[in-house]
C-alpha positions in Angstrom: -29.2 -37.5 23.3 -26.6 -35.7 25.3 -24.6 -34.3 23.0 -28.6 -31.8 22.7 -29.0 -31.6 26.2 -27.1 -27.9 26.4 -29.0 -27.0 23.4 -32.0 -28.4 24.8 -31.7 -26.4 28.1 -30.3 -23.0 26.8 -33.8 -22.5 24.5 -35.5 -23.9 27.6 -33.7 -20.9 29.1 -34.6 -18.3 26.5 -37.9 -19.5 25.8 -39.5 -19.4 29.3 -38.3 -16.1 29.9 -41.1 -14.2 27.9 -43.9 -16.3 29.6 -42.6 -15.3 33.2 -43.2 -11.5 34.0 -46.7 -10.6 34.5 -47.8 -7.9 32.4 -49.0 -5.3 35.6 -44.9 -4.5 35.9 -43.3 -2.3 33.4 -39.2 -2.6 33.2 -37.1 -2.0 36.2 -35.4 1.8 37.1 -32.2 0.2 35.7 -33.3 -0.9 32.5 -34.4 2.3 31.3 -31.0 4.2 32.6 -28.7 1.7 30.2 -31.5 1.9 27.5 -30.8 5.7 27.8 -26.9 5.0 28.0 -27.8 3.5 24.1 -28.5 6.9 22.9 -25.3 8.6 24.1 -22.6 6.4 22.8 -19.4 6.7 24.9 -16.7 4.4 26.2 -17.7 4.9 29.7 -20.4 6.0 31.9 -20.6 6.8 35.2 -22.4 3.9 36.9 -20.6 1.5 34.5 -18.5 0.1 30.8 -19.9 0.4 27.6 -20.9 -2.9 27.1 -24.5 -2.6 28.3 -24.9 0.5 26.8 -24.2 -1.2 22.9 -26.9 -3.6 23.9 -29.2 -0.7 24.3 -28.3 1.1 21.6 -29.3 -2.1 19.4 -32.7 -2.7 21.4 -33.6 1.0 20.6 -32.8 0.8 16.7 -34.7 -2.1 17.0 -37.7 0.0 18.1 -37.6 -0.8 21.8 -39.9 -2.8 22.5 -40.0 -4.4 25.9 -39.5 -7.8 24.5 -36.3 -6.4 22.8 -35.2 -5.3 25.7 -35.7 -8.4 27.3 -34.0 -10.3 24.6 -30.4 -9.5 26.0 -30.7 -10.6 29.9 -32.5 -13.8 28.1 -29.6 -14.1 25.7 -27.1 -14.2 28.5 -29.2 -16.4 30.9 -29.1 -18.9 27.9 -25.9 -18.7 27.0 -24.7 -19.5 30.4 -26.7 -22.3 31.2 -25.1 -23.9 27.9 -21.6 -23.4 29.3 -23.5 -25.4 32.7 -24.5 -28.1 31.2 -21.7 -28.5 29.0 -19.3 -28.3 31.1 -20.8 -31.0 33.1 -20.7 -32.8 29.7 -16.6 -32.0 29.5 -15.7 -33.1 33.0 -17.3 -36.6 31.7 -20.7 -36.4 32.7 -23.5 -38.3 31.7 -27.3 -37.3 31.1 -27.9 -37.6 34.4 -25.3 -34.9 35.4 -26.0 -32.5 32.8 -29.6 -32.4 33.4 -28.8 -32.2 36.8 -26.6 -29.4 36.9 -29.0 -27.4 34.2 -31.8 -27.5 36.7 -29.3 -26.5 39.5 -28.8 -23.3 37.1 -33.2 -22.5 36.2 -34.0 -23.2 39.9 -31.9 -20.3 41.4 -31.5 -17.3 41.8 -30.2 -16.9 37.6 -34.1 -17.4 37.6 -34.7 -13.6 38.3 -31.3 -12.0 37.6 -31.7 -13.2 33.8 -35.4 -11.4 33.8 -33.5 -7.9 33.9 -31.2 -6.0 31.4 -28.9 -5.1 33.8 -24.7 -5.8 33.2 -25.1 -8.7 35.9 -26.6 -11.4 33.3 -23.3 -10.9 31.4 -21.4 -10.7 34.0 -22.5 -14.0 35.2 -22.0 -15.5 31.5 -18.8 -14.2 31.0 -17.5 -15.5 34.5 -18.7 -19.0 33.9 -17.1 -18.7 30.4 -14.1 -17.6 31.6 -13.9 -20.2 33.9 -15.0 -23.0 31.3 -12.1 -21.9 28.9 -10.1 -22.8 31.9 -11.0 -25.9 31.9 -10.8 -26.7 28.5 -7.2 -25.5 29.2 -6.4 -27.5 31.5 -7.5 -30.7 29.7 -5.9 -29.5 26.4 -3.5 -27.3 27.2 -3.9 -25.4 23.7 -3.2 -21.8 23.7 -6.7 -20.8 21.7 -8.4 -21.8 25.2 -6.2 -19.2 27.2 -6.5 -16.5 24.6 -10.4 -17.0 24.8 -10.0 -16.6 28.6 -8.1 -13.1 27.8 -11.4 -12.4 25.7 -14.0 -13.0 28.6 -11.6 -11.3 30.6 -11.8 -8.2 28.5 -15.8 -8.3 27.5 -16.0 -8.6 31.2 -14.2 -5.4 32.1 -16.4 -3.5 29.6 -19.3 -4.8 31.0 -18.7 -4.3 34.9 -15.5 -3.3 37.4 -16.5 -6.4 39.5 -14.7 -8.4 36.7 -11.4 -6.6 38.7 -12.0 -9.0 41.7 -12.7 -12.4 39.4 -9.3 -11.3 38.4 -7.5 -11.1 41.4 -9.5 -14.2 42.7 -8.2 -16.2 39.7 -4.5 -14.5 40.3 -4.1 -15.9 43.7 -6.0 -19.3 42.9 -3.0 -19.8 40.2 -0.6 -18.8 42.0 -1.6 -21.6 45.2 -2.1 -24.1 43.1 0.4 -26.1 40.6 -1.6 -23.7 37.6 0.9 -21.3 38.6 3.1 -22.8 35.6 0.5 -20.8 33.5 2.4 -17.7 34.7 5.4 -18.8 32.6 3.3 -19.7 29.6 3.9 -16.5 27.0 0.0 -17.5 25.5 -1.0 -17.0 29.0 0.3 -13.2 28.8 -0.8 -12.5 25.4 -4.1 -13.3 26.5 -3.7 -10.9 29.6 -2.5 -8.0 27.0 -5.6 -9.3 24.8 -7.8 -8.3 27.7 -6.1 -5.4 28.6 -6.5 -4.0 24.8 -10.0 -4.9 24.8 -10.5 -2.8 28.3 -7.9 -0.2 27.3 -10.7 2.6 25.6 -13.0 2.3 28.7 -10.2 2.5 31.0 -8.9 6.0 29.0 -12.4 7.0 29.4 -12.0 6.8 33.0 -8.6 8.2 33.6 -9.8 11.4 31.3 -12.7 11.6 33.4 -11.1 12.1 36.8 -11.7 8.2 37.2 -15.2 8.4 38.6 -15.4 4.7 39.2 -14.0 5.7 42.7 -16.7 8.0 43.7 -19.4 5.4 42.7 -17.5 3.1 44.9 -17.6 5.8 47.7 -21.2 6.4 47.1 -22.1 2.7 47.0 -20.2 2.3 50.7 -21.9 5.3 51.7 -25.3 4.9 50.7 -25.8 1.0 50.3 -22.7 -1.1 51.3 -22.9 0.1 54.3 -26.2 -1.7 54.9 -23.9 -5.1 54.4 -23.7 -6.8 57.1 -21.4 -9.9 56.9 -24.0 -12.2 58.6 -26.8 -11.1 56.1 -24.1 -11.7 53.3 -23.4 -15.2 54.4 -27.2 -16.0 54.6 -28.0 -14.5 51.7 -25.1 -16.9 49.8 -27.1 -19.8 50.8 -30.9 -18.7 50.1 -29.6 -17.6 46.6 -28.5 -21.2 45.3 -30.4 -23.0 48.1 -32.1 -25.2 45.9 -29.1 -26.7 44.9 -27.2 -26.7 48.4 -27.1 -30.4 47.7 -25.3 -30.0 44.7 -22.7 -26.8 44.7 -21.9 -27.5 48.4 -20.1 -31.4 47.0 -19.1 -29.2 44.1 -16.7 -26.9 45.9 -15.8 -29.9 48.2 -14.9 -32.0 45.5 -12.9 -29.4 43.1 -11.0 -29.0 46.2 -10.5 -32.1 47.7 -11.6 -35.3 45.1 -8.9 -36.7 43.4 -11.0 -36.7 40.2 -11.1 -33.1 39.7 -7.5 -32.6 41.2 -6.3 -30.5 37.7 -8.9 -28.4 38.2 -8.5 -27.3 41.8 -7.6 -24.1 41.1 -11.1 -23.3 39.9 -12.6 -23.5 42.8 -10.3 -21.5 44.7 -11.2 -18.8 42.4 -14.8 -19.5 43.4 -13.5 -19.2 47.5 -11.0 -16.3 46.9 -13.8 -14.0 44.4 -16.6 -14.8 47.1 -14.6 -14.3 50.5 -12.9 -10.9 48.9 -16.6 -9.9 47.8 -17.0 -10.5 52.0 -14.4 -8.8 53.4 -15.3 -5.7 51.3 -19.0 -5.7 52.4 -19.9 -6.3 48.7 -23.1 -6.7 47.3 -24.2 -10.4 48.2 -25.3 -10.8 44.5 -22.2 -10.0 43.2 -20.9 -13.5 44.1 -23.4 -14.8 41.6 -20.8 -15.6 39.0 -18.8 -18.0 41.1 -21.8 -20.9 41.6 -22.9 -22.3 38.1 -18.7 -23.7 37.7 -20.2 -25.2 40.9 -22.9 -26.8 39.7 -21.7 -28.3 37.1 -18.9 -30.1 39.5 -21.1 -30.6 41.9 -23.8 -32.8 39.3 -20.6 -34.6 37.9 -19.4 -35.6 41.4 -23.3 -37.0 42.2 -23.3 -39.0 38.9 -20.1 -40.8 39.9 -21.0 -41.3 43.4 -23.9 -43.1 42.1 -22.5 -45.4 40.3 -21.7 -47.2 43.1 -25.1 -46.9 44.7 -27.5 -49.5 45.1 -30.4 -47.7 44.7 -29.0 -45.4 42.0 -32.4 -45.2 40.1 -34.4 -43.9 42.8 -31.5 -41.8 44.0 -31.5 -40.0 40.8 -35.5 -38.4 40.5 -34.7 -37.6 44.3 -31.9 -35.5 43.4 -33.7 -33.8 40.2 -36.7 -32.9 42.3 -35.2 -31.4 45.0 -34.2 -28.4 43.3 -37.3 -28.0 41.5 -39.7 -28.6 45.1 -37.5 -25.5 46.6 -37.7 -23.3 43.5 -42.0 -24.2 43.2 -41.9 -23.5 46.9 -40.6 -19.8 46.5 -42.2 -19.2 42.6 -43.7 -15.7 43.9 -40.2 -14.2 45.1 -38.4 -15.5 41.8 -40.8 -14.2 38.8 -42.9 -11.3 39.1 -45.8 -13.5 38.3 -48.1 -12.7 41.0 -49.7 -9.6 40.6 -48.4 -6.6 43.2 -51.3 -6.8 46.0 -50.9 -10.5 45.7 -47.3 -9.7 46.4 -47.8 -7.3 49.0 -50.4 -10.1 50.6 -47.6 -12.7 50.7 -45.2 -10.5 52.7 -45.8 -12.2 56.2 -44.9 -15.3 54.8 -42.2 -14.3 52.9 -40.7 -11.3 55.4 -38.6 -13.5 57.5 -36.2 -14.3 54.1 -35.4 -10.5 53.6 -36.6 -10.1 50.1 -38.9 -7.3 50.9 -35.7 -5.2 52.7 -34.7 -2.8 50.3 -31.2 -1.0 50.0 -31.8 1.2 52.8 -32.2 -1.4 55.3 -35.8 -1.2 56.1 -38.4 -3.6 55.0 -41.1 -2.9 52.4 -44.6 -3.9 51.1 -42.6 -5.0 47.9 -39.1 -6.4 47.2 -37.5 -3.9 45.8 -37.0 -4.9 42.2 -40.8 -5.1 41.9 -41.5 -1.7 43.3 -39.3 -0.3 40.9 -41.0 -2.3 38.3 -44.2 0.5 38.6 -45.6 4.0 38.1 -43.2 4.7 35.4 -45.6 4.5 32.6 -48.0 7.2 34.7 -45.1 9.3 35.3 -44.2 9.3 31.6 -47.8 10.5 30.9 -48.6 13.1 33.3 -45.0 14.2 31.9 -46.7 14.7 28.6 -49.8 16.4 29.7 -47.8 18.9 31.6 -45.6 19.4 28.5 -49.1 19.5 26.1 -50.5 21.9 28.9 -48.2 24.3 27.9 -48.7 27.3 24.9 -46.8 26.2 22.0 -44.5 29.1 22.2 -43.2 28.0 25.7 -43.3 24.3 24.6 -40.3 25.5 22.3 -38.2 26.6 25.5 -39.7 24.2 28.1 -36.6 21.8 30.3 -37.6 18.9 32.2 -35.6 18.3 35.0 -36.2 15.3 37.1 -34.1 14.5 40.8 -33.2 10.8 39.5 -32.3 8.8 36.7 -34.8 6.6 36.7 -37.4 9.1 36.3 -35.7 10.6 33.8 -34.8 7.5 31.7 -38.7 5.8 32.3 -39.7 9.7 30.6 -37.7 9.3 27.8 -38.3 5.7 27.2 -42.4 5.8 27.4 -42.4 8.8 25.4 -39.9 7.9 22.8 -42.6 8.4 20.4 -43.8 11.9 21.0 -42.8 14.9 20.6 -41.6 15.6 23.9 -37.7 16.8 24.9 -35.6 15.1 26.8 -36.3 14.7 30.2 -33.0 15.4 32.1 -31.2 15.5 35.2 -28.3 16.2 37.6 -27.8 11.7 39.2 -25.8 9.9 37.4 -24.2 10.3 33.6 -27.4 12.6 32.9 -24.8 15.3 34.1 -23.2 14.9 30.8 -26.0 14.8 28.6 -27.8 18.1 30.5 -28.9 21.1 27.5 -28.2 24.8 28.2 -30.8 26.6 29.8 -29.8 29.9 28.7 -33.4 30.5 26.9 -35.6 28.1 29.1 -39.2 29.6 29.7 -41.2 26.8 31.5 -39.4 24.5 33.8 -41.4 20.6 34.2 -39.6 19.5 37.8 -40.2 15.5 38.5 -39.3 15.0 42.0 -39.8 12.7 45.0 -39.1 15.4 47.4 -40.1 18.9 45.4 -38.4 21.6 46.9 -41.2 24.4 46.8 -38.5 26.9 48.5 -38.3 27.9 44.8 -41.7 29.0 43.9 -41.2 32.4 44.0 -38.8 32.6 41.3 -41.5 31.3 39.3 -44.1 33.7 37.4 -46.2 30.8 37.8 -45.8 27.6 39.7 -48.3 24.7 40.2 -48.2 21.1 40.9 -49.9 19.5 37.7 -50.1 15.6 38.5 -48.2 12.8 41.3 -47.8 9.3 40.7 -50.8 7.9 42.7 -49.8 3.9 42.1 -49.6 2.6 46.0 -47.1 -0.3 45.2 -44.3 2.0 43.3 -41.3 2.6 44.7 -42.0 6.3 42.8 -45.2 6.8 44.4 -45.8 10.5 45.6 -43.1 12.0 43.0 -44.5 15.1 41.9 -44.9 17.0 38.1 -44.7 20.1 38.8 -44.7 23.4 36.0 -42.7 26.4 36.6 -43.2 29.3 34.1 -40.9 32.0 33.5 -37.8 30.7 35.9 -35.8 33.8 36.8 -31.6 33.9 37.0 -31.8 32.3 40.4 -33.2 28.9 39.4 -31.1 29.3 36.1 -27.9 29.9 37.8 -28.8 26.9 40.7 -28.4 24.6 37.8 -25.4 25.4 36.4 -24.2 25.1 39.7 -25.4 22.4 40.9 -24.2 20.7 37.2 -20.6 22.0 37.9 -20.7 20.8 41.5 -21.9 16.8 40.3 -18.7 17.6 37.7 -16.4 18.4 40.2 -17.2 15.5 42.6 -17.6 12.7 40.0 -14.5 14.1 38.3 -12.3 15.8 41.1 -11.8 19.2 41.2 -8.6 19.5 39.0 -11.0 18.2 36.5 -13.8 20.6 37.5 -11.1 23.8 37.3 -10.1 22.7 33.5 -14.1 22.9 32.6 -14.2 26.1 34.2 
């Protein structure tokens, strides 16, 4: 039976996932930006690789439908608690240690992440597989397992530039450990050129582009990292896989310091060098995701053998299953959006204390944050559309929409994908590339949070047509407002503005050349 057991749990893992998101949310900001990333094909974006981007390409050809879109974090989440469990099952695990360590990985905080199409599901996936490969390495020593490792390595870097700190973490845990013969293994650097190859069109894309990735960085640090506190990182690392504290905790302990796991101690210095570099540069605390499931695994194989020399193994063992699953029944509501959002909203003073409902600017919210931003798209997508259908048809022809964010303007696109509506646009993000002329624009649709009204008068016309009225959104109060007749002013703001988003996200050597 436990050669099915990482079968068993991976379609446990993809299955459950369409029975946990209540249908009241709609998808996340996010999701619709790298949904939007799928219809303009590049090796790079701003906000991240290509990887996600092909994903959303396919969901969209597929007709994108919610539950395609869904399909790809689900994918992932499965795939990864495979690897888990066996891994568990390589390390010489029994059923008890598999099991164990695949409820370590449904009860945490994977639970949620693997709900969203975001690049942190893969990320995640391609971590633990990297670090599985590893393993297999180690045991084997046959060069297919280290050239796999240069593949993770290189999906990884076009899916996310965090995959640039796993490798310096598993740099310096090979080089303070015995592993560092690896360095002198020739299969060992034709899997880091494999990697390198793999990442080398995205990383063009970058260094033709002014190499944007450091502005994001700088924007991150200024607008969210800097709300990091290295106490609330700390804390945070132990709520996210507190149900299994019990079982990561021994983990690290014991791929450190048991005798048993000895060849493999470099893996969890990886695990200690990727989180504690994630620390000192006041990264996001769920960017350290990817280091735990090696953990639990370790962790459930280091229980089973401790037991063996237990008395009372056979009780010890439910104990230790129904830990994890007490703590993750206990906190159900703040893991799937199940509850609908005034029941949410009603379970905040219980709930407030953990800081789920802090949001990224540091204040604390009816609604954690990835549920907020899980509404009032579908009502901003339709009062789009009236505004647009509002309009004569010989203005329709020449009409722009301009929203402030990318969300707005991805949820537009997305909800209205069907209809004969233009692309909604705008001046965050990658939407700077993708923005039309507006050399002949005659009516202007402006979807903003904070509508600058300062520019009425270079309007013919100018009237606020509908606002997002939905209390729990995170986009409640963003206006739809019509502009007829824009005049040179508004026209020539645009551009500007367009060539100023350039110049920053590209430097202004790059800006000068567009000129």
């Amino acid at each position: 039976m436990k050669r099915f057991l990482p079968l068993a749990f991976a379609l446990l893992k993809f299955i459950l996932g369409y029975f946990l998101i209540s249908p009241a949310y709609e998808l996340q900001r996010d999701e619709y930006l790298y949904l939007n990333h799928g219809q303009h094909l590049a090796w790079g974006y701003l906000e991240v690789p290509p990887l996600i981007a092909a994903q959303g390409w396919a969901t969209m050809a597929l007709g994108g439908a919610e539950g395609w879109v869904k399909f790809w974090p689900f994918l992932w989440g499965a795939a990864t608690i495979y690897l888990v469990v066996r891994l568990a099952r390589r390390l010489g695990g029994g059923w008890f240690a598999q099991t164990l360590a695949g409820i370590c990985y449904l009860t945490t905080a994977f639970a949620r992440l693997n709900l969203l199409f975001q690049p942190n599901s893969f990320e995640v996936f391609g971590f633990l597989a990297c670090l599985y490969w590893l393993v297999c390495f180690f045991q084997e020593e046959r060069p297919r397992y280290l050239y796999l490792l240069g593949l993770g390595l290189g999906f990884g870097l076009l899916n996310k530039y965090t995959t640039l700190f796993f490798i310096a973490a598993l740099g310096g845990a090979l080089l303070l450990t015995p592993a560092r013969r690896l360095l002198t293994n020739r299969h060992f650097w034709g899997a880091a050129g494999l990697a390198l190859l793999l990442w080398l069109p995205n990383l063009g894309w970058q260094i033709s582009h002014g190499i944007p990735f450091l502005y994001h960085m700088a924007l991150l640090k200024e607008s969210q990292l800097v709300h990091v506190e290295a106490a609330d990182f700390w804390r945070t690392q132990l709520r996210m896989c507190f149900p299994a504290l019990l079982i990561w905790v021994p983990g690290l302990l014991g791929v450190l310091l048991a005798r048993q796991f000895r060849p493999y101690r470099a893996v969890g210095l990886v695990a200690v060098l990727g989180v504690g570099l994630l620390a000192a540069l006041h990264g996001k605390d769920y960017y350290a995701l990817g280091y735990y499931p090696v953990l639990f695994a370790f962790g459930a194989v280091w229980w089973e053998q401790l037991l063996t020399r237990f008395r009372w193994k056979r009780l010890a063992q439910p104990v230790l299953l129904a830990v994890p699953l007490a703590c993750h029944l206990a906190f159900l509501p703040l893991v799937y959006p199940l509850s609908s959002p005034a029941a949410m909203a009603a379970l905040r003073p219980k709930y407030e204390s953990l800081g789920v409902y802090r949001w990224e600017d540091g204040q604390q919210h009816q609604l954690p944050q990835d549920y907020a931003d899980m509404l009032g798209w579908r009502e901003m997508a339709d009062k789009t559309w009236a505004a647009y259908r509002s309009l004569p048809d010989s203005v329709q022809r020449h009409t722009l929409i301009h929203c402030a964010n990318y969300g707005q303007a991805s949820a537009i696109n997305y909800y209205n994908r069907h209809r004969a509506l233009p692309a909604a646009n705008s001046l965050n993000g990658s939407f700077i590339y993708w923005y039309p002329p507006v050399g002949q624009c005659q009516a202007i649709i402006i979807v903003d949070d904070e509508p600058d009204d300062e520019i009425a008068p270079h309007f013919a016309a100018y009237r606020r047509f509908g606002t997002v009225t939905d209390s729990f959104a995170r986009e409640q109060g963003t206006h739809i407002t019509i502009g007829i007749r824009p005049d040179s002013a508004v026209l020539n703001l645009i551009a500007r503005e367009r060539r100023t988003a350039l110049g920053l996200w590209e430097g202004e050597a790059k800006l000068a050349r567009a000129r």
